[in-house]
C-alpha positions in Angstrom: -0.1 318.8 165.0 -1.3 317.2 168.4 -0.9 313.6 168.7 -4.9 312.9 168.7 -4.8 314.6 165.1 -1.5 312.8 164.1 -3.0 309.4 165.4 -6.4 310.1 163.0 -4.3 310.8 160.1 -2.2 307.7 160.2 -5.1 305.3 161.1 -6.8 306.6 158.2 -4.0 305.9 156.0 -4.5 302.4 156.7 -7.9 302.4 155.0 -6.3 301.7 151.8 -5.7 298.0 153.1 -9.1 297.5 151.9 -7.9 298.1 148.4 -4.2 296.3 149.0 -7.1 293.2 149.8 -8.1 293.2 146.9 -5.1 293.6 144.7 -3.5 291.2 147.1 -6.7 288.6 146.5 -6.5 288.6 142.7 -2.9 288.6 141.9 -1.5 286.7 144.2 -4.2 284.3 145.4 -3.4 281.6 142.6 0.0 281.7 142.5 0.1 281.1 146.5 -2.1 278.1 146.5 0.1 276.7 143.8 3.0 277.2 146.8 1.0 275.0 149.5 -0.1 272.3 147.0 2.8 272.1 144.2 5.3 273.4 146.1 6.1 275.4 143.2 4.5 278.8 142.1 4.8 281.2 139.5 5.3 283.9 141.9 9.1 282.7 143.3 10.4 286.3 142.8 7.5 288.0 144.6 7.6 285.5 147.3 11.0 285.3 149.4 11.8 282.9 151.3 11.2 284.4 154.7 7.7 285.5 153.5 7.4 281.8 152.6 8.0 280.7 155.7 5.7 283.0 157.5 2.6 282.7 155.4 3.4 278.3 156.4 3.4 279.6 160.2 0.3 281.1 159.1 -1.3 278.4 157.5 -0.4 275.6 159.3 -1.4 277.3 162.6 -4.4 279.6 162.2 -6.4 278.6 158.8 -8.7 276.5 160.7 -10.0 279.6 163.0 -10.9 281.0 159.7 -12.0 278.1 157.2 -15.6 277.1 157.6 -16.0 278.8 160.9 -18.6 281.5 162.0 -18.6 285.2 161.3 -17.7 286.5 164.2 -14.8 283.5 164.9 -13.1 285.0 161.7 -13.8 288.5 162.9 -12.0 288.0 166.0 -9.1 286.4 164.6 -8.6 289.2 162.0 -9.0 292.2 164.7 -6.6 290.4 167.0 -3.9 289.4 164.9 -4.1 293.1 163.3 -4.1 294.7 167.0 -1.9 292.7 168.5 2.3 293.6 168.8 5.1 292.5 167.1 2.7 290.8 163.9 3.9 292.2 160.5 1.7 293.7 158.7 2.1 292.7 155.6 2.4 288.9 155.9 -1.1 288.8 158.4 -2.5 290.8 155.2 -1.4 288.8 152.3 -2.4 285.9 154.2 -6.0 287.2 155.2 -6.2 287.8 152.0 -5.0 284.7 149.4 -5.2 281.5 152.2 -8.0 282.6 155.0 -11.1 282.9 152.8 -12.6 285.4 154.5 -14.9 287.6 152.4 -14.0 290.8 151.5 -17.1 292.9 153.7 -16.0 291.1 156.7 -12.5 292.1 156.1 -13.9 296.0 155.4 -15.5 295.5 159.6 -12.4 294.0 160.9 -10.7 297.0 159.3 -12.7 299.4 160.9 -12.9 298.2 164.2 -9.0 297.2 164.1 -8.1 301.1 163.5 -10.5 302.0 166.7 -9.4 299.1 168.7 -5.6 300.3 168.1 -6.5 304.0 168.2 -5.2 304.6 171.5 -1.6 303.0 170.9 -1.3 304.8 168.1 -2.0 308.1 170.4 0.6 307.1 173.2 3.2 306.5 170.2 2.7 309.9 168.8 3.1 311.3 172.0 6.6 308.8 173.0 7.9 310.4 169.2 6.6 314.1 170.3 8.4 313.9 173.4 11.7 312.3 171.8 11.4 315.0 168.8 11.3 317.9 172.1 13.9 316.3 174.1 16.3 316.4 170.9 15.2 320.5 170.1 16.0 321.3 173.9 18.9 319.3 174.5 17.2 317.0 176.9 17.1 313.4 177.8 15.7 311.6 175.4 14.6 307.8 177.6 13.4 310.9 180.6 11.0 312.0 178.0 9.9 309.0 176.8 8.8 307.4 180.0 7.5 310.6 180.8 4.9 310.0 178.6 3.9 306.8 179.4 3.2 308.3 183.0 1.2 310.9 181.8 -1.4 308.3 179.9 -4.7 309.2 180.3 -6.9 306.4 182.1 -8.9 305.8 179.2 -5.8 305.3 177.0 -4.5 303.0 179.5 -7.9 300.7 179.5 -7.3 300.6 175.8 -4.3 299.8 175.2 -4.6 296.7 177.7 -8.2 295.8 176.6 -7.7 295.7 172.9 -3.7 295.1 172.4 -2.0 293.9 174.8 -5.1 291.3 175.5 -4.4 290.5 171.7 -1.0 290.1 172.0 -1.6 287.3 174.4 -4.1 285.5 172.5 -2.0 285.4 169.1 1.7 285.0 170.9 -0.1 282.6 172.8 -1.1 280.7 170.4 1.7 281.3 168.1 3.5 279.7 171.0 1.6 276.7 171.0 1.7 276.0 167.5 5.6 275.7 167.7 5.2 273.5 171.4 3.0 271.1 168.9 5.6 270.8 166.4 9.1 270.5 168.6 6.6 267.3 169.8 5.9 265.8 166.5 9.2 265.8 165.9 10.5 264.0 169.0 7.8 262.0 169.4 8.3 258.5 169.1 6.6 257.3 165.7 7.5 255.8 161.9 8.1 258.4 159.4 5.1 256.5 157.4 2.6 257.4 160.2 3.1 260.8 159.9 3.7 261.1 155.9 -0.1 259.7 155.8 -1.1 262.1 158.4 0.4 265.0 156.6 -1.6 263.5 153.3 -4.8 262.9 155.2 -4.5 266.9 155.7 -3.6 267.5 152.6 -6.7 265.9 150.8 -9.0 267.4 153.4 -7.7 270.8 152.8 -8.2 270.0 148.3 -11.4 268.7 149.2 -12.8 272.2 150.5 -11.1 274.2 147.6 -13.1 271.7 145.2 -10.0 270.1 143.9 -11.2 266.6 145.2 -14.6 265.4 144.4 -17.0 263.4 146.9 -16.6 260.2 144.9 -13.0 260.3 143.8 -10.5 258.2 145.1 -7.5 258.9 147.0 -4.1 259.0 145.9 -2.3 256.0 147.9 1.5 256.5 149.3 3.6 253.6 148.6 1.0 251.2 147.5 -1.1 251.7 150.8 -4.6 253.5 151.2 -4.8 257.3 151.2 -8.8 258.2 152.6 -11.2 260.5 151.4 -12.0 263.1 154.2 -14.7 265.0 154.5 -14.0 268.7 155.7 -16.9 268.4 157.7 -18.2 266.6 160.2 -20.7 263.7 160.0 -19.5 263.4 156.5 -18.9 259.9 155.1 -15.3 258.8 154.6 -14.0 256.3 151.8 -10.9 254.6 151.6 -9.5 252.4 148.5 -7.4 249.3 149.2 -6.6 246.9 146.0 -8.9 248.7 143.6 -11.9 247.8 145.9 -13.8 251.1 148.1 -15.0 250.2 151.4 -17.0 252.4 154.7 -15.9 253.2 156.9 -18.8 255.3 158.4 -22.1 254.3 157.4 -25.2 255.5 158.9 -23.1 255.9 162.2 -22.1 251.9 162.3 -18.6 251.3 161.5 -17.6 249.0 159.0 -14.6 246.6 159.3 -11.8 246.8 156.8 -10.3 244.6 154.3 -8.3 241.6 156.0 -4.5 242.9 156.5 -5.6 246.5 157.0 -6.0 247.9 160.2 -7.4 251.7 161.3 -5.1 254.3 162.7 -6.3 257.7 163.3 -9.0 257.4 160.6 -6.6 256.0 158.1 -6.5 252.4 157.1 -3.0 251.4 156.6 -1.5 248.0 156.7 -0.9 245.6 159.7 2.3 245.8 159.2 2.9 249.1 159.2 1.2 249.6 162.1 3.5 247.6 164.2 6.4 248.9 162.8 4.9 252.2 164.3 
């Protein structure tokens, strides 16, 4: 079997991810949430700790180029993080599938264009292992025969390969990068532990709000005795705050309302004066 027919057959093994998408999406979509909101899950044994932390990576860094964003947006993000090197496959699928939201037909696309997008690395790794599997028959040197394939790359492969996955690779590593800049900062950056708790909360009720666990009305939960807003995951939307069992604007109509006397705004959340100057 040549490489181009050994390439087809394995890139149409991977059609059954279509089906691990769904299996992935029913059973394990519940208990997953319950891990990001509770912190607890019914899944502990199915979910190590390493996977944990990956699908948090994952979450923390890249659900908002999926959630509420167009088609294409989430098409893009799915066929790069699928194309692109050194991303495990089965955490960028069990995340696509239980946190991103993405419907299943656009995940179907993404599949198909993913296994002709990574077509062509798949070819030049059939041909590195046919050349390795040679040089080991005829006694020859193994890392001669390796590179000797890469030199012997068709142009077309070549354009491929950098167009689709190594372009990829620099957009997710890239990013992935990025996200861990952003949090080495946030943790040296000067700041009360207070400010960023109600940050992290302020996140956390946006993110209930769009899974409908947080109702346009409702209140927010308050951390130790302050005001916890109400965020709209969308913009333009009103926000509420509570402060001593009384609810006040803060957007109305595009004219800002002052707060309550002792309460002063920062970064959208209403927190007492004297917080904020222990900040």
């Amino acid at each position: 079997m040549g490489a181009i027919k050994g390439a087809l057959l394995m890139k149409s093994i991977e059609l059954i991810n279509a089906a691990v998408f769904l299996v992935y999406r029913r059973f394990y979509a519940a208990g997953i949430k319950d891990l990001f909101e509770k912190g607890e899950t019914s899944l502990s044994r199915a979910i190590p700790p390493l996977l944990r932390i990956g699908l948090s990576h994952l979450d923390g860094g890249w659900r908002h180029w999926v959630l509420d964003q167009p088609w294409w947006k989430q098409l893009l993000v799915m066929v790069a993080m699928q194309t692109s090197f050194y991303m495990d496959d089965l955490i960028t699928l069990l995340w696509l599938a239980t946190r991103s939201e993405v419907s299943f037909a656009l995940y179907c696309v993404a599949l198909v264009l993913f296994i002709g997008a990574d077509f062509a690395r798949k070819v030049l790794q059939m041909e590195t292992l046919l050349a390795a599997t040679d040089a080991l028959s005829s006694g020859g040197n193994i890392l001669v025969e390796y590179f000797k394939a890469f030199g012997s790359m068709p142009t077309w492969q070549a354009v491929c390969i950098i167009l689709f996955s190594v372009s990829s690779t620099v957009f997710v590593h890239g990013h992935n990068l990025f996200i861990i800049f952003n949090a080495v900062r946030n943790c040296c950056r000067p700041g009360s532990s207070e400010e960023r708790e109600v940050e992290e909360r302020e996140f956390t009720v946006r993110v209930a709000e769009h899974e409908g666990h947080v109702d346009a009305g409702s209140e927010g939960a308050g951390v130790e005795g302050t005001q916890t807003p109400h965020v709209g995951h969308r913009a333009g939307r009103a926000q509420h705050g509570v402060q001593n069992g009384g609810v006040f604007d803060i957007e109305n109509g595009g004219q800002r309302d002052r707060p309550p006397e002792g309460v002063e705004l920062v970064h959208g959340v209403s927190k007492p004066a004297d917080m904020t100057q222990r900040g």
